[in-house]
N, C-alpha and C positions, 0 to 999 in steps of 0.2 A: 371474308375469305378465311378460309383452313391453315396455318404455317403452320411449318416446323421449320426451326432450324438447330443445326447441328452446331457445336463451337460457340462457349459462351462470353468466350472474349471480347476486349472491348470492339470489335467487330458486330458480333454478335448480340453483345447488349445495347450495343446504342442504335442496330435494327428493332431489337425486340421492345424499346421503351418506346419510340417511334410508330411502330405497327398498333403495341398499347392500347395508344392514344388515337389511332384512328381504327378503333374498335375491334379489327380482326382476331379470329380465334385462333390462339396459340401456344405451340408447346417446343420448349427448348431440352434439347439434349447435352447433355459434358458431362465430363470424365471428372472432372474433380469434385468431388462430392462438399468439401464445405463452403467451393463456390457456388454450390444447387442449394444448399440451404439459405445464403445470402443474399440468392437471387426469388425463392421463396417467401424469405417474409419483407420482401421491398417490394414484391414484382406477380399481378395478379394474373398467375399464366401457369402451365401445366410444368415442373419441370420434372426432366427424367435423368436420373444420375448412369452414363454408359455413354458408350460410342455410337458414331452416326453409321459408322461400320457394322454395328452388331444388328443383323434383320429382327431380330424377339425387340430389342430396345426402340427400334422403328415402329414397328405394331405398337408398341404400349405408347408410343408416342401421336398413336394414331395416323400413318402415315397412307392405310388402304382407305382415308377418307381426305385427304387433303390435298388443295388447289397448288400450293407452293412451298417448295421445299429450295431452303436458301443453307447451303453447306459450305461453313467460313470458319471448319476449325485449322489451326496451324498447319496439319496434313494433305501438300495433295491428293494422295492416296486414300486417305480418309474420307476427303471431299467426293475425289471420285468415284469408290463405292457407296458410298450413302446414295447418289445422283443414279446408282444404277438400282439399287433397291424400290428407289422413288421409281423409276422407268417400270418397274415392273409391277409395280401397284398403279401404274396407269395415273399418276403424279403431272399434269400439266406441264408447270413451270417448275423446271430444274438446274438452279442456279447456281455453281464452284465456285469458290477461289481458287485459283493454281495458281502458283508461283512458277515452277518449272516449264522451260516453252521445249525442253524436249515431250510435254504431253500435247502439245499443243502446235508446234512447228511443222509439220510433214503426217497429211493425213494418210496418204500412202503408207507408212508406216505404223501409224498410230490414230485412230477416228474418234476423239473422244465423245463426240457428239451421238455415233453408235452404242458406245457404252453406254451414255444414259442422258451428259450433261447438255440441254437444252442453250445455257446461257453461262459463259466464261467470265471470269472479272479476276485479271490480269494485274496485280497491288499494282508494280510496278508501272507499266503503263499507264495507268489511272492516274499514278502519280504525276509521271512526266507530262500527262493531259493537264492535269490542275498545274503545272508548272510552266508548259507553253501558255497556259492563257493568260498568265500576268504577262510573259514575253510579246507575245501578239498584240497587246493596246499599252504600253507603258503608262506609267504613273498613276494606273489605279489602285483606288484602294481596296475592289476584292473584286473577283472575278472568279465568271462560271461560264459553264455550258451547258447547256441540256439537250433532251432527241438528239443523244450520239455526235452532239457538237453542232447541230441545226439553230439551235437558239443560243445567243449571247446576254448574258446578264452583267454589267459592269457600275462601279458605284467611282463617283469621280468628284474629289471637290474642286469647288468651281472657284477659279481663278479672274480679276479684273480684265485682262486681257482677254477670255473666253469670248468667242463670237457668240456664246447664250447668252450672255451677260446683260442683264435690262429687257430680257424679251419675255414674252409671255409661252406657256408650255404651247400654244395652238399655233403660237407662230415660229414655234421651236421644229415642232411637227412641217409647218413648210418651206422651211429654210435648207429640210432635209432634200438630199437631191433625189432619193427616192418615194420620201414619205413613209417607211419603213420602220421608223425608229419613235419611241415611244418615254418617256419619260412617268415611272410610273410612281416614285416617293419622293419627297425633297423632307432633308434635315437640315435644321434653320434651330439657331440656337440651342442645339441636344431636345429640339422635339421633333418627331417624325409626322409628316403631313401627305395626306393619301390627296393630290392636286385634283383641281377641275383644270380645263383650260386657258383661263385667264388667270392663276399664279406666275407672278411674272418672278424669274432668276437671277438671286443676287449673289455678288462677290460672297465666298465662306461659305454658301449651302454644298451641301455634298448631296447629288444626286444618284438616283438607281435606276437607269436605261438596262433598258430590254430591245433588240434587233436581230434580226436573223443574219446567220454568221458571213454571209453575200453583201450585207449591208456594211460590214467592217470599215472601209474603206470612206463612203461616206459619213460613215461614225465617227471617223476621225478626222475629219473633213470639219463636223459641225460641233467638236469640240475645240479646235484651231490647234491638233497635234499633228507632225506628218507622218504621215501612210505607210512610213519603212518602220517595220519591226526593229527590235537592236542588233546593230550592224559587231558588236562584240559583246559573247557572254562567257563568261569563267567559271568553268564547274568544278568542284572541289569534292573528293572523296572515292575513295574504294567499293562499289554498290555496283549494282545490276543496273540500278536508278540513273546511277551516273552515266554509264554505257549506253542504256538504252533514251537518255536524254540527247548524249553528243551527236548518234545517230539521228534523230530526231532536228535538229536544231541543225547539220551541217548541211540538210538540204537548201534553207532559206535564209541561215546568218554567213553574213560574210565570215568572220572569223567565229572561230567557237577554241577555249583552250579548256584543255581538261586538266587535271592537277591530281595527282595520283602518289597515295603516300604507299600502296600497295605496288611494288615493282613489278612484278611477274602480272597482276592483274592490269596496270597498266600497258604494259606489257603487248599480252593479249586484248586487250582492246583498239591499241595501236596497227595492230596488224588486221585490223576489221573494220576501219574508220580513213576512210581518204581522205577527206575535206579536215579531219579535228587535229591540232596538236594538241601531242599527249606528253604532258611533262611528268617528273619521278619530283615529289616534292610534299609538301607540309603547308598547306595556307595561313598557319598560323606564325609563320614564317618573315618577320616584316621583307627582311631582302628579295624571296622569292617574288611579292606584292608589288615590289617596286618594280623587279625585272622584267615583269608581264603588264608592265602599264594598267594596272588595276584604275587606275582614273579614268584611263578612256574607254572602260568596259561598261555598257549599257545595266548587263545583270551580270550580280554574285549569286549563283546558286550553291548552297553549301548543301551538300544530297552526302555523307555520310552515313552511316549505320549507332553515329556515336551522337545526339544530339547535343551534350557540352560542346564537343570538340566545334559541332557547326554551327550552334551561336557566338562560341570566342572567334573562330574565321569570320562570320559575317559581321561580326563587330571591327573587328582590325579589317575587314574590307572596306567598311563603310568611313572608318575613321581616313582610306587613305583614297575617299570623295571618289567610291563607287556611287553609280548613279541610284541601282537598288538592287535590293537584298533577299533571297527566298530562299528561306531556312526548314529542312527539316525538322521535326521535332516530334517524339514520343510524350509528351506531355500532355495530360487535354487540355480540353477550350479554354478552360477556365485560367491555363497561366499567359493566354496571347496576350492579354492588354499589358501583360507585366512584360512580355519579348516586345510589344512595340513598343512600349515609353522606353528604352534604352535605347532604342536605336534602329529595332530590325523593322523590316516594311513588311514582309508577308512570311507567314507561317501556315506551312500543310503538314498534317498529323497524319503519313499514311493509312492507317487504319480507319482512321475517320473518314477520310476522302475513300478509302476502299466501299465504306455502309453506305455514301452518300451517293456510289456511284451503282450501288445494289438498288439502292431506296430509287432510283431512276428509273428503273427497271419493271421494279412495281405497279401498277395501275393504280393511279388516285394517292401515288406520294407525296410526301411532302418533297420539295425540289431544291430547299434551300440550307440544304444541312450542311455546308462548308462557308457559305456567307453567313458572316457576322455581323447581324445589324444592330450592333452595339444593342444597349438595352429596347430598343426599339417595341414593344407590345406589337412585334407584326409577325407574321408567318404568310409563307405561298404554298400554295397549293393546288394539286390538278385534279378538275372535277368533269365529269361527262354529263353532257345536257338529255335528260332524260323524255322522251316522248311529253307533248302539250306540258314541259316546265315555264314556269315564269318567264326565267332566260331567255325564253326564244320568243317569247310576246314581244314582236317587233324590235326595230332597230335600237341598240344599246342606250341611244341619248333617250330612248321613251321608258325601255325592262329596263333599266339601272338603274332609273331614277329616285328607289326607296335606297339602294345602297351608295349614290354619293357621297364621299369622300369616309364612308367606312371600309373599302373596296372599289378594287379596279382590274379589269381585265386586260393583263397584258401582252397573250399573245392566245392565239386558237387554230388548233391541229385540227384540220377536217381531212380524213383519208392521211394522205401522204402532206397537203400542202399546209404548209405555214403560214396565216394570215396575225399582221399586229393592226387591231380592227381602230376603227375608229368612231364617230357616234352614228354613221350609218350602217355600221355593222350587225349583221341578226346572225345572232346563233343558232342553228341549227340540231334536231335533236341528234345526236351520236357524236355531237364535237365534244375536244377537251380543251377545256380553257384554263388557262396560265392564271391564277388571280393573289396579288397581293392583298391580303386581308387585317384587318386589325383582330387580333384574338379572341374578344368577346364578339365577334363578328362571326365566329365560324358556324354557327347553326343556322342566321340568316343566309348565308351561303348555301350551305347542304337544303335549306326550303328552295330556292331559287333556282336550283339545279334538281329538286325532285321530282317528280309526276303529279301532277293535280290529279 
């Protein structure tokens, strides 16, 4: 496919290294010119020094020939004309960032969709998504969703107590009350192993299930955790994030307290939140911690704009034996492992969860850009089964049988419905199938999935 995108921010770049690598043709637009030269000789792609605003910069950018136009610079404004430039060169997919929900709240007043933009991606919201999903299954160690929150991806280490505990993945699979739920990598010793179904699950493996999001319930059922979300979570900071978190979370937590160093902003939040209390206060604060019963609080989410300030709060939360911890942070991937050895449980980069949740959007993205599978040599990826491919030569236990345990199919979109197959499962040609892959794997793949 044809891109441009507009905005070469870390938004931007970590689309554009991403697309790359899965071949597509493309060309980047910014304004800062010795970020274009930086991104030129690291990065083998068209770049254009100018705005995604400016229609000449669009042309030179190629835009009266291109399939997908992804506009993620800092500007709604920005976004949203570039998105209508693309509309008029007849641009398919037309994808914003916006920040602002007065462009977006009241089509009566305002239609952005007429203007041009095809596809919205809301930071915020994205964010408070990637934040309800540790809420909704606790004590994982990463979580996703994919298809708009259809598919659940969760990684869990496995505990003695665990009803998986001594079983084999086939009989993991029927223990399930659905049969829905899929176990598709186990890490045993810091090596990652792509299973058949006779690996049986030991105490300390950390597992990566896949289920569609219907299936939660018994997901949690056949990990031996119970079925209620955190019945109290503590959200800490002056943000949008915050806000549009407590609304979020006061429909299904019992308590939810908000902690607000901003007055006037709490303020206002308070006056648009029934179910939240909204305190005026500083989490960094031992006394406030102690007043709000920080112990019996399920999650610390520390969602400020300052990411110091919200790993010193989720450290003094954690120290006064909150359950767990989900820390903003502007830092990339590369400093999590140093925020989990001190103490934090989860970290979301909004910007990165912003690309990740663009790269979803995409046909044939990668799915897995906010899980971190430790050093793991593995990547996922969604691929469509092409007319008479491999893949669809009969049932999975017979086509998969060259790629065992290099690769595994863990879940496949036919039309609308979600199937997590099993080995009498046949792919059919126009599905897109879910597949964790090992990296020197990925060309066996792309044959598998091509047209004989």
């Amino acid at each position: 496919m044809k891109i441009v995108i507009a905005g070469a921010g870390l938004v931007g770049l970590s689309l554009a290294q991403q697309l790359v690598l899965e071949g597509h043709d493309l060309a980047i637009i910014e304004t800062d010119g010795d970020l274009c030269q930086e991104i030129e000789e690291k990065q083998d792609l068209l770049v254009i020094n100018g705005s995604g605003s400016d229609p000449a910069k669009m042309m030179e950018a190629g835009i009266s020939s291109t399939d997908v136009l992804l506009a993620v610079t800092p500007s709604d404004e920005v976004n949203i004309v570039a998105c209508s430039i693309a509309k008029y060169h007849k641009v398919e997919q037309r994808v914003a960032r916006v920040r602002n929900p007065a462009f977006f709240r009241d089509k009566t007043v305002y239609d952005i969709e007429q203007i041009g933009v095809t596809r919205l991606i809301d930071p915020e919201t994205t964010v408070v998504d990637a934040i309800c999903q540790f809420i909704s299954t606790p004590k994982a160690l990463e979580a996703a969703a994919f298809e708009s929150g259809k598919i659940m991806l969760r990684e869990y280490k496995v505990t003695p107590n665990m009803p998986v505990v001594g079983k084999s993945l086939s009989e993991i699979r029927e223990m399930s009350t659905d049969n829905n739920i899929l176990v598709m990598t186990v890490v045993r010793d810091d090596r990652a192993i792509i299973p058949d179904g006779e690996l049986r699950v030991e105490p300390g493996d950390e597992i990566l299930i896949i289920f569609p999001a219907r299936s939660r319930d018994a997901f949690m059922d056949l990990m031996g955790l119970p079925r209620r979300a955190a019945q109290k979570v503590v959200i800490s900071g002056s943000s949008l994030t915050c806000y549009k978190l407590a609304e979020r979370l006061q429909q299904n937590v019992e308590k939810v307290i908000w902690v607000s160093p901003d007055y006037n902003f709490g303020n206002w939040g308070a006056s648009r939140l029934d179910r939240v209390e909204v305190l005026h206060g500083d989490c960094t604060d031992e006394e406030l911690l102690k007043e709000i019963h920080i112990e019996n609080a399920g999650f610390f989410v520390a969602a400020s704009k300052n990411t110091e300030h919200n790993v010193m709060s989720s450290l003094l939360a954690k120290a006064y034996k909150v359950r767990e911890t989900v820390t903003i942070s502007d830092q990339p991937a590369n400093t999590y492992h140093l925020l989990k050895s001190i103490g934090i449980d989860h970290i979301i980069n909004p910007r990165l969860t912003t690309a990740a949740s663009i790269m979803d959007l995409i046909h044939r993205g990668r799915i897995l850009n906010e899980i971190k599978l430790r050093d793991m040599d593995l990547e996922a990826v969604r691929v469509i089964a092409s007319p008479n491919c491999r893949a669809s030569n009969g049932p999975l236990s017979k086509s998969w049988r060259p790629l065992a345990k290099k690769a595994i199919v863990g879940a496949i979109i036919r039309h609308q419905d979600l199937i997590i197959p099993t080995g009498d499962t046949v792919i059919e040609p126009g599905d897109q199938a879910l597949v964790i892959t090992r990296a020197r794997s990925m060309p066996d793949i792309k044959k598998m999935f091509r047209e004989r």
